[in-house]
N, C-alpha and C positions, 0 to 999 in steps of 0.2 A: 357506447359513450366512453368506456376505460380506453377502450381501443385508439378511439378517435385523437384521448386526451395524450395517453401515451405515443402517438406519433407527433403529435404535436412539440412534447418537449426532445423527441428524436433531431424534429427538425431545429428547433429552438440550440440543441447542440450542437448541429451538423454546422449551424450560420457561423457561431463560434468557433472554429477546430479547420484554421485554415491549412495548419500543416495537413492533419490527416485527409482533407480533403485536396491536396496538390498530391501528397500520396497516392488518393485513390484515383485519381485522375491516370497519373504514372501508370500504376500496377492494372486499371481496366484496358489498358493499350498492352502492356508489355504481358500482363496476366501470368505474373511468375510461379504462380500459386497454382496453376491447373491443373485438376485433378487430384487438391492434396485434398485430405479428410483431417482438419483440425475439429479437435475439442479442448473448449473453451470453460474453466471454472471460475467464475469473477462476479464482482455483484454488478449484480443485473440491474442498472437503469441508461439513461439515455445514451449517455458519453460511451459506454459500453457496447450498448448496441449500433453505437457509430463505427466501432473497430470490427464486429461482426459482419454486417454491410460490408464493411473497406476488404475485408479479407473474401467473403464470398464476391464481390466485385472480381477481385482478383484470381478468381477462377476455382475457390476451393469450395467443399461443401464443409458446411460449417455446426459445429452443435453446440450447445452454448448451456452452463447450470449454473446455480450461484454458487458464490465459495461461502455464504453466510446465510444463516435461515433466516435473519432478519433485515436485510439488504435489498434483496427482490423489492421491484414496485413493477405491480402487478399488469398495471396499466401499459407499459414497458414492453415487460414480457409478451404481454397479450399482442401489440401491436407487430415486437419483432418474429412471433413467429406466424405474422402472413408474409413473411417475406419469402419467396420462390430461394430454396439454396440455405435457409437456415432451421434448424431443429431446435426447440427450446424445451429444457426441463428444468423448470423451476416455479415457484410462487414463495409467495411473502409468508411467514409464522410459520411453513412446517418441521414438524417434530421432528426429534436425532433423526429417527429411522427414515421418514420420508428423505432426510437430507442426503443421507448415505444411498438411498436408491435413487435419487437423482442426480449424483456424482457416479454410480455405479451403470447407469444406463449412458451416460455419455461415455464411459471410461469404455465401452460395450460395443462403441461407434466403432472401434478398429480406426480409431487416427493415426497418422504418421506424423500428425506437428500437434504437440500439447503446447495450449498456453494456460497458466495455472496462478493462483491467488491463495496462497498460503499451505498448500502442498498436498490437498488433501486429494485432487483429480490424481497426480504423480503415483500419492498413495495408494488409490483403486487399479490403477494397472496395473502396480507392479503384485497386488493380490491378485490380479487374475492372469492373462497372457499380456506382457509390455509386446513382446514381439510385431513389427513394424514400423514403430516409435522410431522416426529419425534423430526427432531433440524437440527440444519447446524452451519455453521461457517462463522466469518466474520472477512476479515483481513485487514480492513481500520478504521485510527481515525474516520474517518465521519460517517463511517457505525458505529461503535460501538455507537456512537453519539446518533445516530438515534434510535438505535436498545434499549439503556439505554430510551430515552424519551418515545417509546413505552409502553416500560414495568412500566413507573413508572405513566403513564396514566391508566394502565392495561387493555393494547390492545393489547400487544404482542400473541399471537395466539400457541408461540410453543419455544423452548428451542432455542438459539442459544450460543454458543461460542465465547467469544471475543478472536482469535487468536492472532489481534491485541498487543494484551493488555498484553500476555506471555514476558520472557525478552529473548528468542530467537527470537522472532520475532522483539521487540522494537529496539536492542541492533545491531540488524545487518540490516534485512531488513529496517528499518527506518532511520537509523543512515548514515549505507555504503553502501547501495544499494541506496536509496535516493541520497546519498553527490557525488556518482560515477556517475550514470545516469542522473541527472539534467545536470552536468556539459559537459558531454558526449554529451547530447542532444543540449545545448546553442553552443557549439565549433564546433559541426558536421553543424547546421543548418546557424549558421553566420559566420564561417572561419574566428573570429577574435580571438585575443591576452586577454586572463582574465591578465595575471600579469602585475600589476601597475595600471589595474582600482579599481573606485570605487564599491563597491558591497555590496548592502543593501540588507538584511536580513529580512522578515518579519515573526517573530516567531523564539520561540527560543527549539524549543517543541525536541524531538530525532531527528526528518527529518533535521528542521532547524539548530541544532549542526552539524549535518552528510554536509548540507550545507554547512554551515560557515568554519568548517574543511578541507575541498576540496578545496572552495575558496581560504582561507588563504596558505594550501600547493602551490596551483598554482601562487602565489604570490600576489594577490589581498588586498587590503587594506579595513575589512571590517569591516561593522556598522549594528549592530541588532535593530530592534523596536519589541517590547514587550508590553503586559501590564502586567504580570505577576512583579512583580517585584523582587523576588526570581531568577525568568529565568533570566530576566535582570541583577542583580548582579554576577549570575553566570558568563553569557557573560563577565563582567569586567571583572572578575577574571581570565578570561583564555585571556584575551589581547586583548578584542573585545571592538569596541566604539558601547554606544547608546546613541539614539537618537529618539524621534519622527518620523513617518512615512512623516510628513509635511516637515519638516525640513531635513531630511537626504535626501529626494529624490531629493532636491535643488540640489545637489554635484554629484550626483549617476551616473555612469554609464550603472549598472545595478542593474534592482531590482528584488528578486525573492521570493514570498510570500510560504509560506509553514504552515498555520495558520489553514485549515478547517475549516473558519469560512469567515463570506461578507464583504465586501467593505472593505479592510487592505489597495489597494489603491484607496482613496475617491476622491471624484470630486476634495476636498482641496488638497488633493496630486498631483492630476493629473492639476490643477491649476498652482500649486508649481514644475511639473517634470523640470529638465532640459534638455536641446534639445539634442535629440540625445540618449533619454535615452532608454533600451531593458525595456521590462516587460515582464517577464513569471510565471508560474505558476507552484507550482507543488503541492497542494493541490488539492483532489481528482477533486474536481466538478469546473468551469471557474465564480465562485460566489468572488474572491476574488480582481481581478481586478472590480471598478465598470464600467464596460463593457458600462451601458448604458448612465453615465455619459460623457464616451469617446466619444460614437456616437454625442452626443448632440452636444460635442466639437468640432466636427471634420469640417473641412471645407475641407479637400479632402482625399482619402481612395487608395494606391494601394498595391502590394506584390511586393515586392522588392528581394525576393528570395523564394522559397516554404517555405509555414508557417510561414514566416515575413513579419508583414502588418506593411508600413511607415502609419501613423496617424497623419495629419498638423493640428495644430491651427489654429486661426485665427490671431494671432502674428507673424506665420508662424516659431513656434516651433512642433518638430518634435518627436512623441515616434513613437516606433519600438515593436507591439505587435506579441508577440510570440505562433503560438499554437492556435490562437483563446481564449488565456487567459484560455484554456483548461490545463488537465496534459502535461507538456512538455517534463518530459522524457522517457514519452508513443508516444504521438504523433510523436514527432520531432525525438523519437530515439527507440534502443530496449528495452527500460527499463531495470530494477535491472539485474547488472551482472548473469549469469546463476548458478555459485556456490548461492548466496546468495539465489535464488530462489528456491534454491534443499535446502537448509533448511528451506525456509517458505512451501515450498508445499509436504516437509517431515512432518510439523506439522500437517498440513491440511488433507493430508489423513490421520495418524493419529489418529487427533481429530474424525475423521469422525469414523474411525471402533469401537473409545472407543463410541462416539453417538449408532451406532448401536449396540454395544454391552449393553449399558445402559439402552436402553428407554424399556417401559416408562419415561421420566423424563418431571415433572412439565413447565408449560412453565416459561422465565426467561434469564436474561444475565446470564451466566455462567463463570466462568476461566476454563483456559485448568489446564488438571491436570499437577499439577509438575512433576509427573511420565513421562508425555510425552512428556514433555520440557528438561529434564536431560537426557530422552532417544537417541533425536534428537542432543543435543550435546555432546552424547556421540558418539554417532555412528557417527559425522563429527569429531572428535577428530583423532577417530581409521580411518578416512579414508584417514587423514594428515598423519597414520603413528607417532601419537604423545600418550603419556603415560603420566597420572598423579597418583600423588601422592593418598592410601586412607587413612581416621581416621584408628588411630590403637585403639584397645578396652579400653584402657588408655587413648588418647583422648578425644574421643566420652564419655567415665565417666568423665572426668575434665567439658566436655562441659555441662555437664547435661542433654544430648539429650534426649529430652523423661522424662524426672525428676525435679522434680519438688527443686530448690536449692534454695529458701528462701521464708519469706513473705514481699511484702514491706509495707511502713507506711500505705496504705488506706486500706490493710490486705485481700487486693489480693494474688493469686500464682505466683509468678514471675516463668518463663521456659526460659530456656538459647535457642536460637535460632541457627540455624547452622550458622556455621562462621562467630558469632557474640563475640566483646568483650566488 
């Protein structure tokens, strides 16, 4: 019955995700991928299992884990791996250890193309042998994070791709798939009312905009903490209050970090929460509530609905943690709408067949080519059925494209840049 229900919402995605299905159209003809052995860290539900398909179509053999112990749906998992060409190691709830050995048996696969979700598959190879590793891709802040520190240690082992970091991926998947599924997830899991709460904001980064955005449409009254202070200014600017993580959470109804970075809310925050308040997460890893600070705090612990733990003081104040302070709109729901995920895992395969078709290439963070970020929203443009405007050869000469149009005082080249004035 899991099985059944889980291919169900496969195909339920697959109707959806018409880039990646002109993709795999493409790549089951051209099959640029044969004979690669990709492994795959990601959470694991439908939209996912649509890229795993699209790549073993493509001629590779495929392994696939989750990047989140609480991601997996299991149903999912179960159904993608009858598929002929794919290996699955993953399930929903298990423990650190089980998680680390399910990232560690893929990593085990000997792949030559990693695709990875917050750096932790990167991190299992390069503890055992990376050797064969042509390059892979990675489509989270954290991971790219990670994957930048390596390299400038000069440990990184083998090429990867900040998908991430492309502005089809920032622009949409971070922005409206983040600002949708967060909120999606917080209203499915507590069946309460956002318009007219307070709603603090931790980070102001694309996720956090794509946040605040959703919030404010739903009618929410909200307030960003930053330390960026550029972000912060911007926030004014667009009619958002800030404030300190200490101080706003006084007032908050809810608070929902989006930062990839620790403790955003600190022990002084959690000091300072007011009763009754949610905390959730939607930063990759559950490092940005301090978790262990809460525990210390806590003077009694129950679940009040699945995946909301009531958390008592000893003042007999009351947070409401969401998720296990894990991602929450993986855990608690289905994550990024399925259009939005048919253009990030349009990039991804993608990036992958330009990988294969490039390497060798040195190891190294990389950017996705502009070629295959303009391809991607070209091809979502034409599948709205929508037509734009091109330079005419008049244009493109006033703009200087390619030409070189003055020198400035330091007696450099200045170049006119596209669609710049």
């Amino acid at each position: 019955m899991d099985e059944r229900r889980g291919l169900d919402k496969i195909q339920w995605a697959t109707a959806h995700m018409p880039l990646c299905g002109q993709i795999a159209k493409e790549f089951a003809e051209a099959r640029p991928l044969a004979g690669r052995r990709i492994a795959m860290s990601i959470h694991l539900e439908a939209k996912t299992a649509r890229l795993a398909i699209l790549l073993r179509d493509a001629g590779a053999r495929v392994w696939v884990t989750g990047s989140n112990p609480l991601s997996t749906q299991d149903d999912v998992a179960a159904a993608l791996a009858r598929e002929e060409g794919v290996t699955v190691r993953a399930r929903h709830g298990v423990s650190a250890e089980e998680y680390r050995e399910h990232i560690h048996a893929v990593a085990g696969a000997r792949p030559d193309l990693v695709l990875d979700d917050g750096g932790d598959l990167v991190a299992a190879l390069h503890e055992g042998n990376p050797d064969g590793v042509v390059g892979g891709c990675e489509e989270t802040t954290t991971g790219v994070l990670r994957l930048r520190r390596l390299a400038a240690l000069k440990r990184l082992a083998f090429p990867m791709f900040a998908v991430n970091d492309t502005p089809m991926k920032r622009l949409f998947d971070n922005r409206h798939g983040t600002g949708q599924s967060v909120w999606d997830a917080l209203m499915r899991s507590t069946n309460l009312l956002v318009a007219g709460k307070r709603v603090v904001i931790g980070g102001y980064g694309e996720c956090g905009r794509g946040i605040a955005d959703r919030a404010r449409g739903l009618g929410a009254h909200v307030t960003v903490c930053e330390v960026d202070p550029v972000k912060a200014l911007e926030a004014v600017m667009c009619g958002l209050t800030v404030a300190p993580m200490v101080e706003a959470i006084r007032h908050a109804d809810i608070v929902v970090t989006a930062t990839g970075d620790v403790d955003v809310v600190s022990a002084d925050a959690l000091a300072a929460a007011r009763d009754g308040v949610l905390l959730a997460n939607a930063g990759h890893f559950n490092v940005e509530v301090n978790l262990a600070a809460l525990s210390a705090m806590a003077t009694s612990r129950r679940f009040v609905r699945p995946g909301v733990e009531e958390v008592t003081f000893a003042d007999g104040r009351r947070v409401f943690l969401l998720a296990e302070g894990r991602l929450v709109n993986l855990a608690l729901g289905d994550g990024h709408p399925v259009e939005i995920m048919d253009l990030s895992f349009a990039l991804q395969a993608l990036t992958l067949r330009h990988i294969a078709a490039s390497a060798p290439l040195p190891p190294g963070v990389y950017d996705v080519p502009e070629s295959v970020d303009r391809d991607v929203a070209g091809r979502k443009l034409a599948a709205l059925g929508l037509r734009i405007d091109s330079l005419t050869p008049g244009q493109r000469e006033y703009l200087g494209m390619g030409v070189d149009v003055g020198t400035p005082r330091d007696g450099g080249t200045m170049r006119a840049r596209r669609g710049e004035s």
